[in-house]
DRENTIZA-929812 format. One record per residue: x, y, z of N, C-alpha, C in turn; residue in one letter. Coordinates in steps of 0.02 Angstrom, whole numbers, plus 50000, padded with zeros to 5 digits. Each point is the difference from the previous one (the first is absolute). Layout:
% DRENTIZA-929812
XYZXYZXYZA
...
This chain:
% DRENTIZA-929812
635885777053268500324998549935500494994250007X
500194995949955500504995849984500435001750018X
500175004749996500995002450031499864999550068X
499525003350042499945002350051500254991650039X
499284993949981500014993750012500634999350013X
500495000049931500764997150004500435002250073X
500125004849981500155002950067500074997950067X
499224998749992499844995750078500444992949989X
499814996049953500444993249965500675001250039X
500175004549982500874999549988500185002950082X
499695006050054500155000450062499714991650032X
499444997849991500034992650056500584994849971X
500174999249937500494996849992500735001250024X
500095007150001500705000350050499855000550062X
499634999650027499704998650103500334992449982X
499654994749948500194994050021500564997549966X
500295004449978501014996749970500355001950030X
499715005150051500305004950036500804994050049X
499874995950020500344994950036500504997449955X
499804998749928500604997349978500375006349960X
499765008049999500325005249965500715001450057X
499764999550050500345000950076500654995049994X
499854993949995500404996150020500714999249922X
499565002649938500695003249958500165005250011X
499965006250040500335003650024500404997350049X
499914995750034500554999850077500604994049945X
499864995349963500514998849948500265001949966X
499785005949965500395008149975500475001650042X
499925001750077500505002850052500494995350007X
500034993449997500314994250020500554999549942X
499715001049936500465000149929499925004449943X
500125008150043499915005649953500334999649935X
499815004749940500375002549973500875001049988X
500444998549953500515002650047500355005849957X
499585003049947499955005949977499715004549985X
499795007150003499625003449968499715002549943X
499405001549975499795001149961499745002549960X
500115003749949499495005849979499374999249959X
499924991549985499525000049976499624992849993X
499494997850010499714992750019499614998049944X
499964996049936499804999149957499504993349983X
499534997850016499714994949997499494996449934X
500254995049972499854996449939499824993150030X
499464997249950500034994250001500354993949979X
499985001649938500384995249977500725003449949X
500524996649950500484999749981500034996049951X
499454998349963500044995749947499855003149948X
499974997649909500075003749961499335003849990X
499865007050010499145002949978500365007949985X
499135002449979500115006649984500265004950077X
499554997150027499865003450086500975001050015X
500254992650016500364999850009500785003349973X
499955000849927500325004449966499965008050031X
499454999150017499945008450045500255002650041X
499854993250038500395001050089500624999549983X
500424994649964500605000950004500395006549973X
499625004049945500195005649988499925005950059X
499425000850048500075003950045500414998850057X
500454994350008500474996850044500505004549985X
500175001949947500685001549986500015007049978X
499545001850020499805009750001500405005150044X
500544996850047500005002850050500754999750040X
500425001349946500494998950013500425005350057X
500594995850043500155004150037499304999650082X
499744994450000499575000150043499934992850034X
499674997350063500104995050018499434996649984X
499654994149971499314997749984500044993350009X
499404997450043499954993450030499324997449949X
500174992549973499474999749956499674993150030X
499664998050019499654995850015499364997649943X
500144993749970499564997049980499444993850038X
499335000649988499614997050039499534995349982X
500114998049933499664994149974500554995749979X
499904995049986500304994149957500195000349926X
500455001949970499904999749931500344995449970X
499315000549929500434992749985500644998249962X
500325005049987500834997049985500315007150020X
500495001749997500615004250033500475004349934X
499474999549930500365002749974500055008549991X
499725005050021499885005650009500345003450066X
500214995250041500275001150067500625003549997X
500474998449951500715006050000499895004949952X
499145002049987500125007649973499805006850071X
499754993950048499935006150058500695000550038X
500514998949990500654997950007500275009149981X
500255001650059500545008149989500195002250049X
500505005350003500545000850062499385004450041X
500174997250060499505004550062499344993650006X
499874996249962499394994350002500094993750042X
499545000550042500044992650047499394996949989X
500184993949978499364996049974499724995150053X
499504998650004499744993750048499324996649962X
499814993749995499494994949983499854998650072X
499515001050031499574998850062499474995749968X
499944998549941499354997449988499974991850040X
500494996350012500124993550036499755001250076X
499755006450012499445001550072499465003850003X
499785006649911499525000450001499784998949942X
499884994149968499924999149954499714992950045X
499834996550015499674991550049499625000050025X
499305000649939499374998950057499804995150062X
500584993349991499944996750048500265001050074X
500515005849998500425002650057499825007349996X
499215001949988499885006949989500305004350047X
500054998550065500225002250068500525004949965X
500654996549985500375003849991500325004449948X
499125002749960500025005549968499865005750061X
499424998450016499755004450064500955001550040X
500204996050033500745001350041500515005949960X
499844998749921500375002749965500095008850006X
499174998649997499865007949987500245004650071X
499954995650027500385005150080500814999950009X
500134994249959500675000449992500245005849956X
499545002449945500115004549953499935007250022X
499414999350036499765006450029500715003550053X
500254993750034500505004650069500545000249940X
500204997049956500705002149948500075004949994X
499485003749951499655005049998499985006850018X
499604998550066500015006150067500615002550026X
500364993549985500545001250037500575004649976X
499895000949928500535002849978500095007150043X
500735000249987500185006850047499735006749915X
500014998349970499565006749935499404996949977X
499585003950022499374996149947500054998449940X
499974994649968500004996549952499404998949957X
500255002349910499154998549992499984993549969X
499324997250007499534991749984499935002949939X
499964994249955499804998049924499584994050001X
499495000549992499564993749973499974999149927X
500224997549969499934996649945499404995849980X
499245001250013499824996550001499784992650030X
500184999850072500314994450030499515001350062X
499604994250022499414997750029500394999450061X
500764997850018500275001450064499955005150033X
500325004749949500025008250033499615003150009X
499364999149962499305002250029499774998850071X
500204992550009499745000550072500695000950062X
500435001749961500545003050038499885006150016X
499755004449958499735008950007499965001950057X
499284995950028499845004050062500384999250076X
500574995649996500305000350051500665004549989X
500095003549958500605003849996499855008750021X
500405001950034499965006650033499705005049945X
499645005050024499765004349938500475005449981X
500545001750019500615003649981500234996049939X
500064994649989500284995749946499505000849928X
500295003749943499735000349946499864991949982X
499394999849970499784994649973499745000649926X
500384997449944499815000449921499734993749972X
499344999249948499804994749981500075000549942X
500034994649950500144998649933499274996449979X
499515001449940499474993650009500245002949917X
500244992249956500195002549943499084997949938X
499754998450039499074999049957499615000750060X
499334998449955499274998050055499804993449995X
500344997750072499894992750017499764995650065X
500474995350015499464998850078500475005550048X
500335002149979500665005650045499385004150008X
499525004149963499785004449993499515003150083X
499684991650000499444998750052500914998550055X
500054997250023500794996350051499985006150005X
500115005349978500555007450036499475005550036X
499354998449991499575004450022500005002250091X
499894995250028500195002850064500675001250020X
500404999549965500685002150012500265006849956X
499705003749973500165006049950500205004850045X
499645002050066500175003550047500615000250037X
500474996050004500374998150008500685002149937X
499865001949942500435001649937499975007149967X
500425003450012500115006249995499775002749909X
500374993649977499905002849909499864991349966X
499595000349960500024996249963500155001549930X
500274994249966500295000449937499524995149959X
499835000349941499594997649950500375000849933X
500014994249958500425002849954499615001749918X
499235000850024499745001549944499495004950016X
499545003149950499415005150017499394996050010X
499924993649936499594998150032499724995050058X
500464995950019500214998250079499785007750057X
500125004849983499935003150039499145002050021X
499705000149935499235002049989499824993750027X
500204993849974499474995950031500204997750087X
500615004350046500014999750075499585004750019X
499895005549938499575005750053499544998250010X
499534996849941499494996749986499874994750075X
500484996549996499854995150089500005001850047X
500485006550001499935005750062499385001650024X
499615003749946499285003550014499504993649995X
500074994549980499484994450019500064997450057X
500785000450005500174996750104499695005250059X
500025006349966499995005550051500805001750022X
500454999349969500485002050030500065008149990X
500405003450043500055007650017500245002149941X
499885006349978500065001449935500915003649990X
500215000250056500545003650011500764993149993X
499714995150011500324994549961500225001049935X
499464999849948500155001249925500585005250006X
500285007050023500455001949998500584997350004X
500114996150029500514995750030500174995549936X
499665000849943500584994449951500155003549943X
500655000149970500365002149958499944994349957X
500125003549929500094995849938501074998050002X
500014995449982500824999849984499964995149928X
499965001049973500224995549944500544994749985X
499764994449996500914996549990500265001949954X
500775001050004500465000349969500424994849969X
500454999549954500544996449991500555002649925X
500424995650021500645001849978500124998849921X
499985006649954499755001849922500784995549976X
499914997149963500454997249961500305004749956X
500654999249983500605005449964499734995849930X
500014994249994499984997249913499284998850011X
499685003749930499234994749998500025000049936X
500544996749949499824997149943500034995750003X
499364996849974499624994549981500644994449986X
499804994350016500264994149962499974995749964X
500084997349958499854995349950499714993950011X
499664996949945499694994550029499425000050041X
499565004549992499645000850078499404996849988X
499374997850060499414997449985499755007250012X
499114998349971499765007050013499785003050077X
499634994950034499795001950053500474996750067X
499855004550046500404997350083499475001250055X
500014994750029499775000650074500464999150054X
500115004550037500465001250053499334997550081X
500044996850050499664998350059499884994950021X
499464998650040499874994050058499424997349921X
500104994850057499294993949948499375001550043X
499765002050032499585003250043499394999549956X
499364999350058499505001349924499825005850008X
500055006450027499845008149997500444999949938X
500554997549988500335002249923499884998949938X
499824993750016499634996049924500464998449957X
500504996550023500575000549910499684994349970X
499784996850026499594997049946499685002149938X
499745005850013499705004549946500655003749939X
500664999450045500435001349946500244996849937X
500114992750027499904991749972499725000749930X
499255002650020499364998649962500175006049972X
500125005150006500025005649953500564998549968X
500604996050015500564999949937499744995549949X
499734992450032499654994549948499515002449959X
499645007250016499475002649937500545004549972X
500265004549995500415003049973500574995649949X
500224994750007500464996849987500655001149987X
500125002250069500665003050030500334995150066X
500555001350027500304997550049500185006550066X
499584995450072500005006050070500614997150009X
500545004650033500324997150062499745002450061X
500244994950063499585001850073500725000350041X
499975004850018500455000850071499754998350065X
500154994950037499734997550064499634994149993X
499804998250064499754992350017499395001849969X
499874996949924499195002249969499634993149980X
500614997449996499874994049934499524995050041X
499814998150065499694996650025499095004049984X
500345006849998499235002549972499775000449932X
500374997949959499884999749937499604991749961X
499434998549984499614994549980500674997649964X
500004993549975500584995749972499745001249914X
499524999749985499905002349943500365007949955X
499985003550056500275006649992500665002249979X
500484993550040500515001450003500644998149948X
499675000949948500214996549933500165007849973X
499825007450034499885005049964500475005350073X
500284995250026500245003150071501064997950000X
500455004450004500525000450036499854999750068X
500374994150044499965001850078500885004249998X
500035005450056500515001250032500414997250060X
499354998350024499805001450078500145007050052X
500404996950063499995004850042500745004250002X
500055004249973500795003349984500115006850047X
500725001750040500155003950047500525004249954X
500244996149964500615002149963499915004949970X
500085009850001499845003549956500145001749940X
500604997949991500274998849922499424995549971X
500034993950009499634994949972499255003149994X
499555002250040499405003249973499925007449974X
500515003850008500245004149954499854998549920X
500454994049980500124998349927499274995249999X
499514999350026499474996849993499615004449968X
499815002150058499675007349963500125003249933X
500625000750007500405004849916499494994049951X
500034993250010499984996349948499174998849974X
499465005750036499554998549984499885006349988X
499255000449968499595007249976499395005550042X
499794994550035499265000350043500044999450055X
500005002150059499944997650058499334999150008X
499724994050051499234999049977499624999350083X
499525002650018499854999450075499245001149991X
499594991650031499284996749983499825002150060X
500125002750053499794999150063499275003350028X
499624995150045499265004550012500135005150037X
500634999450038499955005750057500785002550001X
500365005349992500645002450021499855007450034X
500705002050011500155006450026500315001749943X
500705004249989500195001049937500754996149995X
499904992249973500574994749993500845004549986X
500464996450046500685003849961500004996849947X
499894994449973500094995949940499915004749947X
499445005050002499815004049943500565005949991X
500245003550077500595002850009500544997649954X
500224995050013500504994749976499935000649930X
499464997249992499984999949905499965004949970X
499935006750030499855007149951500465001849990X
500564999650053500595001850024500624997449956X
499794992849944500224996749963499815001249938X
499135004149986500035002949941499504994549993X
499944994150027499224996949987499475003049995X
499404998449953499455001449982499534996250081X
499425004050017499424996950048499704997149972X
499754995150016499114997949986499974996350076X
499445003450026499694999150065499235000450015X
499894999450063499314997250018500075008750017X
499205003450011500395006450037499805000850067X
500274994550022499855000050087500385004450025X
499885001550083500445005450048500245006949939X
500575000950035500245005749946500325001649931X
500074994349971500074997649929499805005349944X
499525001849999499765004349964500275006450015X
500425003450054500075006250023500595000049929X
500094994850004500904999949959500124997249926X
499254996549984499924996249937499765005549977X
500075000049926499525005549966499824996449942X
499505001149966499824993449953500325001449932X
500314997649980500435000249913500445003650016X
500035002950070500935004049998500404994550031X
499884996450062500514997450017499814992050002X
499364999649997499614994150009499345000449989X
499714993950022499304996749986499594998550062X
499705002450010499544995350067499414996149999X
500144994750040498984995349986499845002350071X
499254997949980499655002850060500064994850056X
500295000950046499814993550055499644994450046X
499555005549983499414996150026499574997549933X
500054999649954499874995149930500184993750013X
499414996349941500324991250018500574997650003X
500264995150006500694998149963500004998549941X
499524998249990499964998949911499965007949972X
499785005350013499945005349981500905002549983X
500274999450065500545003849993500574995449967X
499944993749978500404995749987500025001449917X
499214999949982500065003149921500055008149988X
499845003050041500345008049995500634998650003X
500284999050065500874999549982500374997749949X
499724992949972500264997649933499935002449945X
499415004249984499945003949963500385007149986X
500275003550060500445004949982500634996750002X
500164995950016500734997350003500004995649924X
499545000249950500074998149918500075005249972X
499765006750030499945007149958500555003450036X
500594998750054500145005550014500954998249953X
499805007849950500465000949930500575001250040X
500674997449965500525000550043500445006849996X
499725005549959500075006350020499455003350030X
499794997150035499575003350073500364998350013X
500164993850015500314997150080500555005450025X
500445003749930500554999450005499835009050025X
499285001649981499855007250026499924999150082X
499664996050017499734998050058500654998250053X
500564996749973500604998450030500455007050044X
499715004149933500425007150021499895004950053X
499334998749998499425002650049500154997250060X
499944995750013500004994550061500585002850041X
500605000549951500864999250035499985006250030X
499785007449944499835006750051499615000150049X
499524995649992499435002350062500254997550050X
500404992149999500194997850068500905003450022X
500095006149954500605002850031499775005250056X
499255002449954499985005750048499414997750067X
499874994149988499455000150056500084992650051X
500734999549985500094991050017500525001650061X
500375003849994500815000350024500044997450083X
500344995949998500345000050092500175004350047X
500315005749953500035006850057499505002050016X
499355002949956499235001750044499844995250057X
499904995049977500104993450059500215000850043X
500835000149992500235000650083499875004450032X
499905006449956500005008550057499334998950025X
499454997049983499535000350034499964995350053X
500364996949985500014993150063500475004050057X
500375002949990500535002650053499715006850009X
499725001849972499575005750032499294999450066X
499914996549969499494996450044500264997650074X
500484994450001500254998650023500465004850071X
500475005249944500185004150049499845007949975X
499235000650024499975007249992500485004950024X
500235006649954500425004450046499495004550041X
C-alpha cells in the first residue's frame, strides 16, 4: 500500500540527514536553551490569514505557563506578530534558516537543533504543529515520551506532507466534520492503519462574541472578509454586487483579484489588524458573502453571525452544518458555474426583504453565542493539551 511505500520514503531519508540532524544537536549542546518549557508551538508564518488568526489565538491559551513559539516560513509583512504576544510567550522567526532553499542545509541542522532543545527539557514538554511542514519533519527525531499535537485546519497539500509522520502525533485536531470525512477517506485509499482515524478530534474555532452588535448606519449590502486567492473567488463577489446593483466591501489584499471592470461596484479596505476598525466594518454591512470552491468552516462566517449578518455562501466544507436556508442564510452550490452562482447570488441579494434580514440577523447573533464562544475553544485546547 501507499502508506506502507511512504514509510520506507521517510526511514532512507533520515539514514541520509542523519549527519546533518547530528551535527544540530552537538550546536544545541554548544548554545542550549536558557529556559524551560512547558510548551513548543510551531507556525509558519505571522502574516494577516484565517490560519493565522488561529494560531495566535491558541498562543495565548495558556496562561501561567512557559511557551516557545517558533515561526518557520517567511511572512510577508509582520502585522499579526504582536497578537501571539503574552506573559509566559517567547517568540522566535527561524525562517532566515528554514525557510532558503538555496542554503537548504540549514533547515536539515535546524531540526537537530530543535530536536536536542526539546529532549532536553528537564519536564517533558508538549510540540504543537500548527500546520507547519518544519515540524513534521522535526517529529521523528523527538523522544517518544514527548506528546506530539497536530492542527490541519482543511484538506490540502498538508493532508498528503503529514502521512508518514501521523505516527509520530498523539492527537490530531481538525476544525471541521467535513475535513475530517474526506482524511478518512485518504486514510483507507493510502492504507493507513485504521487506529489512526481515532487519533483526531474535532475542535472548532472559536472567537471572541462582540458585547455591541447593532448595526450601523450607512452600510453597503454585501462584505467579503479574506485572501485574493483563487480557491476564494472574490471575484465572484464583484460580479454578484454589479448584477445586484449594490456595493461589496473586501477586507484584505483582494483588489489585485478583482477584474478592473468590477471594481466600480467594490469598496477596498484592505489588510486591517485593528479590531475596533473591523469590528465597525462589519456592523456597517448586511451579508457576509463567501464564493469559495473549497473551505473548512471560515471564521469570517463566525465573525459575521456573531454581528447578526445574513450568509450567502458556496456550501463548501462545513458551511452548511451552520447555514440553514431562509433562517440564517442562502447557499449556492459550489461546484456550479460561475455564471450560475453569480446570477443565483444576485438574484437573492434583489429579493432578500429587509425584514428577513432583520429575522435572519437575530438568528445568526444566538446561534453564534451558543456555538461560537472562546471558552469551548480554549477548554478543549487545554484539555488536550494537559490531560488530567
Amino acid at each position: 500500500m501507499i502508506y506502507s511505500l511512504l514509510l520506507i520514503k521517510r526511514s532512507i531519508e533520515a539514514v541520509l540527514l542523519a549527519p546533518w540532524i547530528g551535527l544540530g544537536r552537538l550546536i544545541a549542546s554548544w548554545k542550549p536553551l536558557r529556559e524551560e518549557y512547558d510548551i513548543f508551538l510551531f507556525f509558519p508564518f505571522y502574516h494577516v490569514g484565517g490560519a493565522e488568526k488561529v494560531h495566535s489565538e491558541i498562543a495565548k491559551l495558556f496562561p501561567g505557563k512557559k511557551v516557545m513559539i517558533f515561526f518557520t516560513k517567511r511572512s510577508v509583512n509582520d502585522a499579526m506578530l504582536p497578537a501571539f504576544e503574552a506573559p509566559g510567550n517567547t517568540i522566535r522567526d527561524i525562517s532566515v534558516y528554514t525557510d532558503n532553499k538555496f542554503l537548504y542545509f540549514n533547515n536539515l541542522i535546524w531540526r537537530g537543533i530543535m530536536a536536542a532543545y526539546i529532549s532536553r527539557q528537564q519536564k517533558p514538554p508538549v510540540v504543537f504543529n500548527g500546520q507547519c511542514n518544519f515540524a513534521y519533519k522535526l517529529s521523528p527525531h523527538l523522544p517518544a515520551h514527548i506528546r506530539q499535537i497536530e492542527l490541519i485546519h482543511s484538506f490540502c497539500s498538508f493532508s498528503y506532507i503529514r502521512l508518514p509522520f501521523i505516527r509520530f502525533y498523539e492527537a490530531t485536531v481538525m476544525i471541521s466534520r467535513e475535513s475530517i470525512q474526506r482524511h478518512l477517506e485518504l486514510y483507507r485509499q493510502y492504507g493507513v492503519p485504521a487506529g489512526y482515524a481515532e487519533r483526531i478530534r474535532l475542535i472548532m474555532n472559536g472567537i471572541p462574541l462582540p458585547k455591541d452588535t447593532a448595526p450601523l448606519e450607512g452600510t453597503d449590502m454585501l462584505l467579503y472578509v479574506g485572501r485574493g486567492t483563487p480557491e476564494k473567488r472574490a471575484h465572484l463577489v464583484a460580479a454578484i454586487a454589479k448584477e445586484a446593483g449594490v456595493t461589496a466591501g473586501f477586507i484584505g489584499n483582494v483588489e489585485a483579484a478583482i477584474p478592473e471592470a468590477l471594481r466600480a461596484h467594490c469598496r477596498f479596505y484592505g489588510e486591517l489588524t485593528d479590531a475596533a476598525r473591523i469590528d465597525e466594518i462589519y456592523r456597517r454591512h448586511r451579508v457576509i458573502v463567501i464564493t469559495s470552491i473549497r473551505e473548512g468552516f471560515p471564521m469570517v462566517i463566525m465573525e459575521g453571525m456573531a454581528r447578526g449578518l445574513a450568509v450567502l455562501a458556496t456550501d463548501a466544507g462545513d458551511i452548511p452544518f451552520h447555514v440553514r436556508e431562509g433562517e440564517n442564510g442562502f447557499l449556492l452550490k459550489h461546484l456550479d458555474t460561475e455564471e450560475n452562482i453569480i446570477t443565483a447570488g444576485a438574484q437573492l441579494v434583489k429579493n432578500w426583504a429587509p425584514e428577513k434580514l432583520e429575522a435572519m440577523r437575530e438568528n445568526n447573533i444566538a446561534y453564534a453565542r451558543s456555538h461560537f464562544s472562546m471558552e469551548a475553544f480554549a477548554e478543549a485546547y487545554r484539555s488536550l493539551f494537559f490531560k488530567a
